[in-house]
C-alpha positions in Angstrom: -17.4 48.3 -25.0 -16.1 51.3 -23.1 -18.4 54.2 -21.6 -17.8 57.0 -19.6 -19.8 57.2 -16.7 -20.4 61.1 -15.3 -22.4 59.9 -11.8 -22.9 57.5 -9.7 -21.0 54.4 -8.5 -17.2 54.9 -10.5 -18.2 58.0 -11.8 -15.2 59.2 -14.4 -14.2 55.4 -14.9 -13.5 53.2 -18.0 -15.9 50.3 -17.7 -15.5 47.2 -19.5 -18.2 44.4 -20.5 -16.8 41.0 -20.4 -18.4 37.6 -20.5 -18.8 36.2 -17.0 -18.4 32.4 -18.6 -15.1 33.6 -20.2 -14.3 35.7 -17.0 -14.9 32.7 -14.5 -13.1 30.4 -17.1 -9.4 32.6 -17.0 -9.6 33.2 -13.2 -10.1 29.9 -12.4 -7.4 28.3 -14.4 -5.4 31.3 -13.0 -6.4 30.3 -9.3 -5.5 26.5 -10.6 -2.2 27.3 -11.7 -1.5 29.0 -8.2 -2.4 26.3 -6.5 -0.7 23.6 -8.4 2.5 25.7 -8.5 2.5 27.5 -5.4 1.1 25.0 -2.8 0.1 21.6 -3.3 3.0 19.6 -5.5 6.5 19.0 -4.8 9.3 20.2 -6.8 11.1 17.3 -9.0 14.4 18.1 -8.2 14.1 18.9 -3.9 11.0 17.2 -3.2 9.8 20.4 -1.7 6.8 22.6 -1.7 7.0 26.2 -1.6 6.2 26.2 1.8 8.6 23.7 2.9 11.4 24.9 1.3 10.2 28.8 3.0 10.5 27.3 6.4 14.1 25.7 5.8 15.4 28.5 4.4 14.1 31.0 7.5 16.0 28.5 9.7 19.2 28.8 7.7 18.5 32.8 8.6 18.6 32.1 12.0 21.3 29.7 12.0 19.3 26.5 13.8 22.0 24.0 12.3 22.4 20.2 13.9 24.8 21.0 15.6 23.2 24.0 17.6 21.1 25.0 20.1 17.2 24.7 19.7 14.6 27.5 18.9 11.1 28.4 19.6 8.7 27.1 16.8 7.2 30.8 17.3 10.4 32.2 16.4 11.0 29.9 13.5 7.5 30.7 12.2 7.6 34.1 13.0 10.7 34.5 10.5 9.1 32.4 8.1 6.3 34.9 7.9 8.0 37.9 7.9 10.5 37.2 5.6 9.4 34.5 2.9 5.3 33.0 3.5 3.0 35.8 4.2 -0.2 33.1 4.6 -0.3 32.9 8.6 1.2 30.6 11.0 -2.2 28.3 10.6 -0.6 27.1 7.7 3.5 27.4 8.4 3.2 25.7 12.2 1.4 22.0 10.5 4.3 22.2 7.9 7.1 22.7 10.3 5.5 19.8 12.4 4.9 17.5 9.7 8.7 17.8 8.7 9.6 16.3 12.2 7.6 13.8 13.0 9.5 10.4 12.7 6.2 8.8 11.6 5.3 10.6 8.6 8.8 11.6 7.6 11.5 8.8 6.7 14.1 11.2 6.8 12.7 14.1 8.8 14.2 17.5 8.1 13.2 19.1 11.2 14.8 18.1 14.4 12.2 18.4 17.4 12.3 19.4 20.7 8.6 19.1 22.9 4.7 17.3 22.0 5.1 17.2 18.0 2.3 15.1 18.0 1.6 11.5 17.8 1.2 8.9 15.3 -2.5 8.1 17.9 -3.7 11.6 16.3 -2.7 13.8 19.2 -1.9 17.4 18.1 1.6 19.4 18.9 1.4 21.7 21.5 1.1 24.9 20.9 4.7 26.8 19.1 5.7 28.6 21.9 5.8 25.4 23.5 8.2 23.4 21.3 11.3 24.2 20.0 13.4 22.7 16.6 16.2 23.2 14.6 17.4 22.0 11.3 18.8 18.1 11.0 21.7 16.8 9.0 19.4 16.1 5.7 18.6 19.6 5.9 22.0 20.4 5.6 22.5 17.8 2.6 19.4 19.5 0.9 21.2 23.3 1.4 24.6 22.1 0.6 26.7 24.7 -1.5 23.6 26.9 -1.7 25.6 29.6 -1.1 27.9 29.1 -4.4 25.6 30.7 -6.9 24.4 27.0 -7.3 20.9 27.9 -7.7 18.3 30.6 -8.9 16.9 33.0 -6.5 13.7 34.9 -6.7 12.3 38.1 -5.0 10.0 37.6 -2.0 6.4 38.9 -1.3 7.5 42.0 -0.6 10.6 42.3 -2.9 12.8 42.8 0.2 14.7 39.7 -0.4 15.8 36.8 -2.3 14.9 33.9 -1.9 16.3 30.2 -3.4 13.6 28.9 -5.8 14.7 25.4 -5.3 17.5 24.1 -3.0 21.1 22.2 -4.5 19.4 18.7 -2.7 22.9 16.4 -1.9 20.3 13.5 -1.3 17.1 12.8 -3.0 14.7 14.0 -1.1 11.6 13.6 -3.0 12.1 9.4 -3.2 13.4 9.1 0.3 10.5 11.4 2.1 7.7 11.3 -0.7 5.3 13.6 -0.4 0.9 14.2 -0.8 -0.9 17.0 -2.4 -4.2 17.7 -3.3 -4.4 20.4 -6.2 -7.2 21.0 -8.2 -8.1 18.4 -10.6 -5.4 16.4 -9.5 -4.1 14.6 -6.7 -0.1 13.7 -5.7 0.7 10.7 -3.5 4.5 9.3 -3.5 5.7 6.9 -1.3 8.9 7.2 0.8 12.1 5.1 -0.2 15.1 3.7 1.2 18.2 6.3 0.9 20.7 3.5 0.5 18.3 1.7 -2.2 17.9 4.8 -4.1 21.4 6.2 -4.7 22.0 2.5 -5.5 19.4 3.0 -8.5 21.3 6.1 -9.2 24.6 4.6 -9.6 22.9 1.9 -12.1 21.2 4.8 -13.7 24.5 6.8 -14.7 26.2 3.6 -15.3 23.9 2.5 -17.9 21.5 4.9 -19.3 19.7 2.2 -20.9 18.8 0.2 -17.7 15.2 -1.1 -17.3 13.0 -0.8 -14.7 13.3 -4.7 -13.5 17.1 -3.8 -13.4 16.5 -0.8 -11.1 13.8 -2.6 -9.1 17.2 -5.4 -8.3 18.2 -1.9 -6.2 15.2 0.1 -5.2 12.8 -3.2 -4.8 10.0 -1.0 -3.4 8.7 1.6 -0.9 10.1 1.9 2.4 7.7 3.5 4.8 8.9 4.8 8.2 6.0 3.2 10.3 7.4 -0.1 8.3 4.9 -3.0 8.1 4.2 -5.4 4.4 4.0 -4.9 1.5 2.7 -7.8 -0.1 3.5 -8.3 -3.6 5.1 -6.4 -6.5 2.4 -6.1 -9.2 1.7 -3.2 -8.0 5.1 -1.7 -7.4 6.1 -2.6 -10.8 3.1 -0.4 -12.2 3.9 2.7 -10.9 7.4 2.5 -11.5 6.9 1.9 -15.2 3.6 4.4 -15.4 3.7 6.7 -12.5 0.4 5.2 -10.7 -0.4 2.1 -9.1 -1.3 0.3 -6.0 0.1 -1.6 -3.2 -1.3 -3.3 -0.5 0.1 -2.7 2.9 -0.3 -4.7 6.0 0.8 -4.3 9.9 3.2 -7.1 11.2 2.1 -9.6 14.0 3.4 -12.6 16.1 1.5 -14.5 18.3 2.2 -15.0 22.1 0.7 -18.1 23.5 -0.6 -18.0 27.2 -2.1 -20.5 29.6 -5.1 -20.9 28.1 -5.5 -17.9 25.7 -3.2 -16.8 22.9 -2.3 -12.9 22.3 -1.7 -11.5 18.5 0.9 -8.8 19.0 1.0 -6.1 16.2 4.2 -4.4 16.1 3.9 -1.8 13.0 0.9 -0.7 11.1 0.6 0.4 7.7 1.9 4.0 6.6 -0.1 7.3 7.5 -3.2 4.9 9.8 -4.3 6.5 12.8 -3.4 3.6 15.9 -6.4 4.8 17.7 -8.8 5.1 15.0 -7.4 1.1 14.2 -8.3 0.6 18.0 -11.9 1.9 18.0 -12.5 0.1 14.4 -11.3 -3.2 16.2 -14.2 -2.4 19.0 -16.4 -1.7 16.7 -16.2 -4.9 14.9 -16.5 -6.4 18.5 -19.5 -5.2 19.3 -21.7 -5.8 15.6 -20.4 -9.1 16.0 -17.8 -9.6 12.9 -15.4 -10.7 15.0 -16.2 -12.8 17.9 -13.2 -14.5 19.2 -11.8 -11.4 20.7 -11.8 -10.7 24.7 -10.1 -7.7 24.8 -7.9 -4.8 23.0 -5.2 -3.1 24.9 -2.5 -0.5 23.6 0.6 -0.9 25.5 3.1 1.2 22.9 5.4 3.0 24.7 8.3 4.4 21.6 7.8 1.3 20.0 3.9 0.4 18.7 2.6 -2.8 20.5 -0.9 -3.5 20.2 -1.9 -6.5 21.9 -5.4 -8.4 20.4 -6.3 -10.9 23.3 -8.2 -14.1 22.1 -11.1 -15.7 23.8 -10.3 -19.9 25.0 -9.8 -22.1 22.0 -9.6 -19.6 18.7 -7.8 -19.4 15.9 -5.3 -16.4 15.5 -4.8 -17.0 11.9 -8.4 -16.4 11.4 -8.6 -13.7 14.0 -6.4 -12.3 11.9 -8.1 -12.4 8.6 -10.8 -10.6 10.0 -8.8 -7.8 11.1 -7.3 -8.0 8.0 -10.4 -7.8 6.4 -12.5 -5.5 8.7 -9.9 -2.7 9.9 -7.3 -0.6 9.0 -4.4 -2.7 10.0 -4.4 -4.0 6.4 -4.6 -0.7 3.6 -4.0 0.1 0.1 -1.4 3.3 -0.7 -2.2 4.4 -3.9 0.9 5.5 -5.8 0.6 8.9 -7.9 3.9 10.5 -8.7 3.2 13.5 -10.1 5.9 16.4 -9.9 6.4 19.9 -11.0 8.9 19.3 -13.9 10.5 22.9 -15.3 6.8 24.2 -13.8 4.6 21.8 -15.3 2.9 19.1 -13.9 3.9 15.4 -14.7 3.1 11.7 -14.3 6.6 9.9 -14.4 7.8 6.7 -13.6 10.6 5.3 -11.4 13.4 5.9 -14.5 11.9 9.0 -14.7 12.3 10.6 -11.6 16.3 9.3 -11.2 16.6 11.0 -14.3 15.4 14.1 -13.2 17.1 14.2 -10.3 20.6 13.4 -12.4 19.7 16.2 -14.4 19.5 18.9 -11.5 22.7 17.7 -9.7 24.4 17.5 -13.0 23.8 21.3 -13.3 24.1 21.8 -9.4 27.7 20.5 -10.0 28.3 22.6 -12.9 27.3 25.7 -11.7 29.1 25.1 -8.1 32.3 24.2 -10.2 31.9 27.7 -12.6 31.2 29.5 -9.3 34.4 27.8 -7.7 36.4 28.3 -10.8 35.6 31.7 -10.9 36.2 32.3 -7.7 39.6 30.4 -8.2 41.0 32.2 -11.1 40.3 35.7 -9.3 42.3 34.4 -5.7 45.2 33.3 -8.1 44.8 36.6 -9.9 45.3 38.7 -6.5 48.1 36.4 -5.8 49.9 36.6 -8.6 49.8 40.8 -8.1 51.3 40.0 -5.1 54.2 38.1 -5.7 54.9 40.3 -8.1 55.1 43.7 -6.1 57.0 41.4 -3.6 60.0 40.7 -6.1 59.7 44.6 -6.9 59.2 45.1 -3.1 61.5 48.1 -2.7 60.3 50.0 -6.3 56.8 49.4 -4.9 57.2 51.0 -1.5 59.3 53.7 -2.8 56.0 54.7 -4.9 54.1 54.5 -2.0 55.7 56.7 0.1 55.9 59.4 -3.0 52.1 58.7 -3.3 49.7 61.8 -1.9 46.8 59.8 -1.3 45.9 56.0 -2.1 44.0 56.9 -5.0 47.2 58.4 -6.4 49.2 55.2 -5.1 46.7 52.8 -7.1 47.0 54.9 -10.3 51.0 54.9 -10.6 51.2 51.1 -9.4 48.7 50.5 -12.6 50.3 52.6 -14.8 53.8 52.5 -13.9 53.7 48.7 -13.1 51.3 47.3 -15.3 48.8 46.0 -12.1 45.2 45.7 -12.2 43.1 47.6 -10.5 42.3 45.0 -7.9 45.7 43.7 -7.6 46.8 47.5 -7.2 44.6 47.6 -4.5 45.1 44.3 -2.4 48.7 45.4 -3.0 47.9 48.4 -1.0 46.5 46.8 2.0 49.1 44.5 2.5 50.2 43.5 5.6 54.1 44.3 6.6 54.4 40.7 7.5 53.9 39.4 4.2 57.3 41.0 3.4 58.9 38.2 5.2 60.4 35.2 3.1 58.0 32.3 4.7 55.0 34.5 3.6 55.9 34.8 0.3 57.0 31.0 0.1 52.8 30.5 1.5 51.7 32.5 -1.2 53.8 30.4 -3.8 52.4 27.5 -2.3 48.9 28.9 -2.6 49.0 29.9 -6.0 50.5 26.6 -7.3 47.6 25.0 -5.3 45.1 27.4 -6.9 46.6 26.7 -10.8 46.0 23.1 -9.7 42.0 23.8 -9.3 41.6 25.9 -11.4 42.9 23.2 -14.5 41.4 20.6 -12.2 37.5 22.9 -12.3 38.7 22.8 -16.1 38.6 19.4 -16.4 35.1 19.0 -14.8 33.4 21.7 -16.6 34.5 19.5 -20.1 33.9 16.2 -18.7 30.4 14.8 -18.3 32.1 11.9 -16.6 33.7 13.5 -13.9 30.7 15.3 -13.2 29.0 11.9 -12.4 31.9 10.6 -10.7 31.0 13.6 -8.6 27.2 12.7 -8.0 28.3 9.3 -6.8 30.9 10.5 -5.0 28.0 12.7 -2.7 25.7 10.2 -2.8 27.9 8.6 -0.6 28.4 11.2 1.7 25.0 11.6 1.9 24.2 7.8 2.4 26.9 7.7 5.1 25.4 10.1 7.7 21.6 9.6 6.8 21.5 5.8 5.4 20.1 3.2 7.6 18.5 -0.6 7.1 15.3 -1.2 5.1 11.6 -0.9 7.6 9.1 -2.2 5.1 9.3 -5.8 4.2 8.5 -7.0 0.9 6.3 -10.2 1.0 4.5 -12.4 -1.4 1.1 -11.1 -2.8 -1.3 -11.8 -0.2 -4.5 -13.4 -1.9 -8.1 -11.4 -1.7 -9.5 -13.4 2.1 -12.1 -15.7 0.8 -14.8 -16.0 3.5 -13.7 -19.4 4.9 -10.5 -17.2 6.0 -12.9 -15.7 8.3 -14.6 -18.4 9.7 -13.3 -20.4 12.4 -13.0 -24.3 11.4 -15.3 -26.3 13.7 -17.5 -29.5 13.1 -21.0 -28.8 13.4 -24.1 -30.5 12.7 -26.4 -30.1 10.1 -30.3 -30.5 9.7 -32.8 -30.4 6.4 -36.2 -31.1 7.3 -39.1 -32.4 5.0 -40.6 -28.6 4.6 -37.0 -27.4 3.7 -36.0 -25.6 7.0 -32.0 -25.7 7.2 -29.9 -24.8 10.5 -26.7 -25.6 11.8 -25.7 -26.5 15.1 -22.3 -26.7 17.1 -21.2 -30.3 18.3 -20.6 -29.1 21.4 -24.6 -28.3 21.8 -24.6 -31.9 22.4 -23.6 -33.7 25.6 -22.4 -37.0 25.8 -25.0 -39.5 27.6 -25.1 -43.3 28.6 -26.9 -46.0 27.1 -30.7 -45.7 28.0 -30.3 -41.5 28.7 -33.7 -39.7 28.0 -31.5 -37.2 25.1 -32.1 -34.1 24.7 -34.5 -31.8 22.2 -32.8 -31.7 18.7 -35.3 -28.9 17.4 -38.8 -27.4 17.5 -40.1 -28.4 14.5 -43.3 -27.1 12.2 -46.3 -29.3 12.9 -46.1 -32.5 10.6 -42.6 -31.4 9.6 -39.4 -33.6 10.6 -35.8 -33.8 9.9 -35.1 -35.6 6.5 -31.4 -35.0 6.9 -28.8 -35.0 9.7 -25.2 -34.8 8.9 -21.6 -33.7 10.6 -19.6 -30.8 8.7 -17.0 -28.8 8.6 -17.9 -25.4 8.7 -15.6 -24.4 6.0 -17.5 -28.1 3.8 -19.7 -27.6 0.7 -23.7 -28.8 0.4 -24.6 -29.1 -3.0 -28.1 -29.1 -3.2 -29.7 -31.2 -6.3 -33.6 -30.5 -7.0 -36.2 -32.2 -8.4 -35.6 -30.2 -12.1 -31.8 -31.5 -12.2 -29.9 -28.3 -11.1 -27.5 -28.1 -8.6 -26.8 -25.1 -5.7 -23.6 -24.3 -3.8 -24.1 -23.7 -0.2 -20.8 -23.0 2.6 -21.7 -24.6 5.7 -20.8 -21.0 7.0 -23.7 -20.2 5.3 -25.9 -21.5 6.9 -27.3 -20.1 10.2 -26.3 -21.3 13.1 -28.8 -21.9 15.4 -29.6 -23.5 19.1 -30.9 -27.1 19.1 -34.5 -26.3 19.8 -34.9 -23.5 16.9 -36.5 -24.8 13.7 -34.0 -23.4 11.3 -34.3 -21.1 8.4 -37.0 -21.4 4.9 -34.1 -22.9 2.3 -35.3 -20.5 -0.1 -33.9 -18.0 1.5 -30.6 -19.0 0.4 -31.6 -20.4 -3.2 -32.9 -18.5 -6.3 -35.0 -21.9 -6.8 -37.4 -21.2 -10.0 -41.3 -21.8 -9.4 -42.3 -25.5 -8.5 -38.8 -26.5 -8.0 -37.6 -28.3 -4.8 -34.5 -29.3 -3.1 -34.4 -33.6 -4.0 -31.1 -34.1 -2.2 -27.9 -32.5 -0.4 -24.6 -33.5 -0.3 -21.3 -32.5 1.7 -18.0 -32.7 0.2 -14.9 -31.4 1.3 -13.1 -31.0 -1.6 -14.1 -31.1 -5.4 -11.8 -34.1 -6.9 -11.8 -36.1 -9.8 -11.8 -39.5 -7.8 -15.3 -39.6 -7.0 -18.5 -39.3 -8.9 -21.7 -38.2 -8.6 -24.7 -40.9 -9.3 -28.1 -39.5 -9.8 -31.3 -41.4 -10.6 -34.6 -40.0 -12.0 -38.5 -40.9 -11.6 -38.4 -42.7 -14.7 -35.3 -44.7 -14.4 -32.9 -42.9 -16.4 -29.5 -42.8 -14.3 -26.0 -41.1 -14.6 -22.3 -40.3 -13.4 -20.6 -37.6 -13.3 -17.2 -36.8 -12.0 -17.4 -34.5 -8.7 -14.9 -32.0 -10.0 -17.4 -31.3 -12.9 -19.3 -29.1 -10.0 -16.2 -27.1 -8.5 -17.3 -23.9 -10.0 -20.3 -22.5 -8.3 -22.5 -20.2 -9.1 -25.4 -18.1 -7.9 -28.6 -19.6 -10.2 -27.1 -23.0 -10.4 -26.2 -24.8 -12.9 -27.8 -28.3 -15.2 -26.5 -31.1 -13.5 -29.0 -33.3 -15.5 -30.6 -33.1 -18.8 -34.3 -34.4 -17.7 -37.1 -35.6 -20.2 -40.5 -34.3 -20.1 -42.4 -34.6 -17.3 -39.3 -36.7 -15.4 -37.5 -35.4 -12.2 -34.7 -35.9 -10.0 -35.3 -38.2 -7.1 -31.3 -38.7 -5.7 -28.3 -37.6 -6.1 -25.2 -39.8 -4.2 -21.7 -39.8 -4.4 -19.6 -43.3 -5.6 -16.3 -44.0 -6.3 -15.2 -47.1 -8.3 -15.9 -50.8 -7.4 -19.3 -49.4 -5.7 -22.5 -50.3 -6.3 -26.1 -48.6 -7.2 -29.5 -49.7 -6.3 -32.6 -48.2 -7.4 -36.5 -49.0 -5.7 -39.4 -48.6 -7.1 -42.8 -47.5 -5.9 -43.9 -51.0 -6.5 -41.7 -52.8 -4.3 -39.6 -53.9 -7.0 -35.2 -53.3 -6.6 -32.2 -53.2 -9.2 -28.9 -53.8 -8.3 -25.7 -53.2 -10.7 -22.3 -51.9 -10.7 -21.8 -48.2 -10.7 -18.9 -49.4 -13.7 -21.7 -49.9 -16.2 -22.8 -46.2 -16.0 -20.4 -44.4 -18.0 -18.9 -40.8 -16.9 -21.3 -38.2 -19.0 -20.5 -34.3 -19.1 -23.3 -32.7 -16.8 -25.6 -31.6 -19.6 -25.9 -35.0 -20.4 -29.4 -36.9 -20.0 -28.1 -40.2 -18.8 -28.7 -43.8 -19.7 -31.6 -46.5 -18.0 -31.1 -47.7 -15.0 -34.0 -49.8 -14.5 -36.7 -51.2 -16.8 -40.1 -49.9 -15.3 -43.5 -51.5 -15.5 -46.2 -48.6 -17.3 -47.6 -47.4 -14.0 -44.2 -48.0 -11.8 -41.7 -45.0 -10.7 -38.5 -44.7 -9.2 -38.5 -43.5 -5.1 -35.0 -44.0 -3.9 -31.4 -44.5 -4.8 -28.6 -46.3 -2.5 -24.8 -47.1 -3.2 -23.4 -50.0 -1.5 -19.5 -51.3 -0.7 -19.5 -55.0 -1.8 -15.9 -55.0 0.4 -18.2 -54.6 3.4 -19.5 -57.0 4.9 -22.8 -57.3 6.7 -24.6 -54.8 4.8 -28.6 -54.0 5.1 -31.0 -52.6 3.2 -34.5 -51.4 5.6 -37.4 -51.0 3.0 -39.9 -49.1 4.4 -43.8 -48.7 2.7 -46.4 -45.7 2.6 -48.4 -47.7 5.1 -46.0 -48.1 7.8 -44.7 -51.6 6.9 -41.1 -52.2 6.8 -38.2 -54.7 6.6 -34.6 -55.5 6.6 -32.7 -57.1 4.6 -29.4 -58.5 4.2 -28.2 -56.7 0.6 -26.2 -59.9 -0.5 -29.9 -61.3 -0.8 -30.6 -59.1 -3.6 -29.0 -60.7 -7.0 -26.4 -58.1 -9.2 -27.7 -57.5 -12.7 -26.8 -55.5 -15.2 -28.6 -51.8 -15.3 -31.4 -51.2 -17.0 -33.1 -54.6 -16.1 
């Protein structure tokens, strides 16, 4: 609705009423589009971002080539502003910087002179401090860029033109990458190998059809300039095929052994980390105690990164550097996003993709250069042409010269009387008098036979798509040869997620259960060594009426399974438990267990390994026993799982582990004993309830379980009663049977 407003604020003006959604909705997809096109993704055929592109093109202007002397930053931005990027050197200078520095840039296109910065975070100095100029990739990206090769646009202030995307003789966006955030989307391409990727190309225009495990045979992966591991290609292989994908990156070590300390030396750290924010994350990890066996951090990188991890007396490196692994920065994940402006529009593309882009753009590069050239060509050879010809008629010509008034008059009769064209007419006019001698006119001969020769020869190229690629290879070589150089990144095997044993140093320790079901663990070397009839030393400060029920030696990396009284089994790492000094009590075991309401921990066991040679023997209140194969338990999990089917009102009384030729023995509360061979207890899955193991009397119960070696000799049994009576006895005194007697 319009109105027309007689006083007050825009008095005499239309106004309009619009809907503030719709309004809000138009200018910001309006302000989106700016920013997507204008500053935060790359170009698909340069790899450059408006700004980028600005800066190179100011320091063509002020002729900074390779070759030449340096210039002030200020300058260089200064021109940038003026003539191409009027958004203030805030946002020019970073760009300009980024463009040099050797660890962001694989190629950089900006040769420095001064403090660019730092891959430890440290800022540039100030631009009137540092100078630059362009390098030789610059060149490659601006080759022929005078030969009407590409489109120009007006500037900010329509004052001048400027290129809206550069030839590129290399490709710029795989070699240097490039990161963007726009809105509602995000661009993150790794850098690549030069050589690898104009290898790609050439398998590209040889066969159109190639897939992308044929092109990843020449471009195997990303190539970062700060170098480190990749480890594996899963992820590599995703992006290239959809455009997105991960990779995990990881910094490169060796170890340096000393006296009586080893040092990890890391040499390169993953792409776009911070070396002193990987520093302070080491400290940190220090100090909260995740990782112990370090003594001290020091950063002695001088051009070359050299970050040495010092180890404290006896520990592992390989572990040492799990954690770090684990804990810091010095292991990272790039995510892969290659998203491009393609003709103006933002796309997801794939390896394939991108080379095919990029063929498309040189192909018409090439084509335009070679119309330009042609052009240009078939104009020389017409001037020439006009030439030789007033030379044959040398004397006629001059003759009408001299008769001539003015040179307007001059160009008119040569035209009319001598059938020239204007612009022959007139090169014919300014002529030199030494063209009149007979080795000029044989270099003019020689000229315009050359110029016929390119001219068919531009011909040729302008109808053949083949020569055109012969072309692209042919500068891709050129460009390979001045800024090619070896592979940084290695390409390893996938590394495996670090399972928590990775982290824990492997040591023997021992381990206590007491009767109220505190658990600790204790290092070996807690105990001394002592002679026979020493005093020994306090094992622990136990609970009133408590005491240990269970002592064994583990490795810290060992399992406990832990059966209980309802015929589950638990997982516990020895890791797991705490580890605590000699004299503590340990920790509640229910802390670690989701144990359900009346259930108890009956017995623990320590394996190593979960194999298919041993068994486990369990025996129940009531008799019933069973085997199981150990491997039948390799799978843990958090609420346990059955590893016996119990009858009403029975429980689990042990659990022990057998292999074949052993022998089980069962006691009873009444004194009475069973012996048999394990071989008459068949293997059962664990849900299983088992088969009798002994024939009880009405009021009698199972209390204990034992598994002897019959290949020992000498073996005891000590029986031991509620009230403090016991005995031992030789075990060959106990007769075999068969079970269930």
């Amino acid at each position: 609705m319009e109105e027309n407003e007689e006083t007050g604020f825009g008095a005499g003006e239309k106004i309009r009423e619009l809907d503030i959604q719709d309004e809000l909705k138009e200018s910001y997809l309006t302000y989106s589009m700016s920013v997507i096109i204008q500053r935060a993704l790359p170009d698909i055929r340069d790899g450059l971002k408006p700004s980028q592109r600005r800066i190179l093109v100011a320091m063509r202007d002020l002729n900074l080539g390779p070759r030449g002397g340096h210039r002030k930053s200020a300058a260089i931005v200064g021109q940038t502003m003026m003539s191409y990027h009027p958004h203030g050197d805030g946002a020019i200078y970073p760009t300009l910087v980024r463009m040099a520095q050797d660890f962001n840039t694989r190629y950089p296109l900006v040769d420095s002179q001064g403090n660019f910065g730092s891959i430890d975070g440290d800022p540039p100095a100030a631009m009137r401090y540092t100078e630059a100029r362009m390098t030789e990739g610059t060149v490659q990206l601006m080759a022929d860029i005078d030969k009407e090769t590409v489109d120009h646009q007006k500037t900010f202030d329509n004052r001048l033109d400027e290129p809206s995307v550069l030839p590129a003789a290399f490709p710029n966006l795989l070699c240097n990458g490039s990161t963007g955030i726009a809105v509602g989307m995000a661009t993150s391409m790794p850098p690549h190998n030069l050589g690898e990727v104009c290898a790609g190309l050439r398998a590209l225009i040889a066969n159109p059809d190639i897939t992308i495990e044929e092109l990843m045979g020449h471009i195997p992966g990303p190539d970062f300039p700060t170098g480190a591991e990749i480890c594996g290609r899963a992820g590599i292989r995703q992006a290239y095929k959809t455009g997105r994908g991960l990779i995990k990156v990881r910094s490169k070590y060796h170890v340096e052994p000393g006296k009586n300390k080893d040092s990890i030396i890391f040499t390169e750290i993953p792409y776009q980390e911070n070396k002193v924010s990987i520093i302070e994350k080491i400290s940190e990890c220090v100090k909260d105690g995740r990782i112990q066996d370090i003594a001290d951090v020091r950063d002695e990188s001088d051009k070359n990164i050299r970050l040495v991890i010092e180890l404290k007396m006896s520990a592992s490196p390989e572990v040492v550097v799990n954690q770090l692994y684990k804990f810091t920065q010095l292991s990272a994940t790039f995510s892969i996003i290659n998203i491009a402006l393609v003709r103006g529009r933002p796309e997801t593309l794939g390896l394939k993709e991108l080379l095919n882009e990029y063929k498309r753009h040189r192909v018409e590069i090439i084509r335009r250069r070679t119309r330009y050239l042609l052009r240009k060509a078939e104009e020389r050879a017409h001037i020439v042409e006009g030439l030789l010809k007033a030379l044959d008629i040398i004397d006629e010509v001059i003759a009408l010269i001299r008769s001539s008034k003015t040179d307007q008059e001059a160009q008119s009769r040569l035209m009319a009387e001598h059938q020239f064209t204007e612009i022959q007419a007139h090169q014919i006019l300014i002529m030199q008098l030494r063209r009149l001698t007979g080795l000029e006119r044989q270099k003019l001969q020689d000229e315009l036979d050359q110029l016929h020769a390119d001219i068919k020869y531009y011909r040729e190229i302008l109808a053949s798509e083949q020569l055109v690629f012969d072309l692209i290879i042919e500068e891709l070589g050129e460009a390979e040869k001045k800024l090619g150089d070896e592979r940084r990144t290695e390409i390893v095997e996938e590394a495996e997620d670090y399972a928590a044993e990775d982290l824990i140093p492997e040591e023997q320790v021992a381990v206590t259960f007491t009767r109220e079901g505190y658990v600790k663990r204790t290092p070996l070397s807690t105990y001394r060594n002592q002679g026979r009839g020493g005093r020994g030393i306090a094992g622990g400060n136990k609970k009133e009426g408590d005491f240990v029920k269970t002592l064994f030696v583990a490795s810290t990396h060992d399992y406990i399974l832990l059966y209980t009284n309802k015929g589950r089994v638990y997982w516990l790492r020895v890791y797991e438990i705490p580890n605590m000094g000699r004299t503590a009590k340990g920790r509640p075991i229910i802390n670690f267990l989701n144990l359900a309401e009346g259930e108890t921990v009956s017995q623990q066991l320590c394996v190593d390994e979960f194999d298919a040679e041993r068994f486990v023997v369990f025996a129940t209140r009531q008799g019933t026993t069973k085997k199981v194969s150990l491997d039948q338990f390799s799978r843990p999990r958090t609420a346990g799982i059955i590893a016996i089917k119990l009858k009403e009102g029975d429980s689990l009384i042990g659990a022990a582990l057998c292999k074949a030729g052993q022998e089980v023995m069962l006691g009873t509360r009444a004194g009475k004993a069973i012996r048999f061979d394990e071989a008459d207890i068949r293997p059962m899955g664990r849900t299983a309830a088992g088969v009798g193991g002994i024939n009880l009397s009405a009021d009698d119960e199972v209390v204990d379980m034992a598994i002897l070696d019959p290949t020992q000799e000498g073996v005891t049994l000590l029986t031991a009663c509620a009230n403090g009576f016991g005995k031992k006895t030789a075990a060959e005194n106990y007769r075999r049977q068969k079970r269930n007697g």
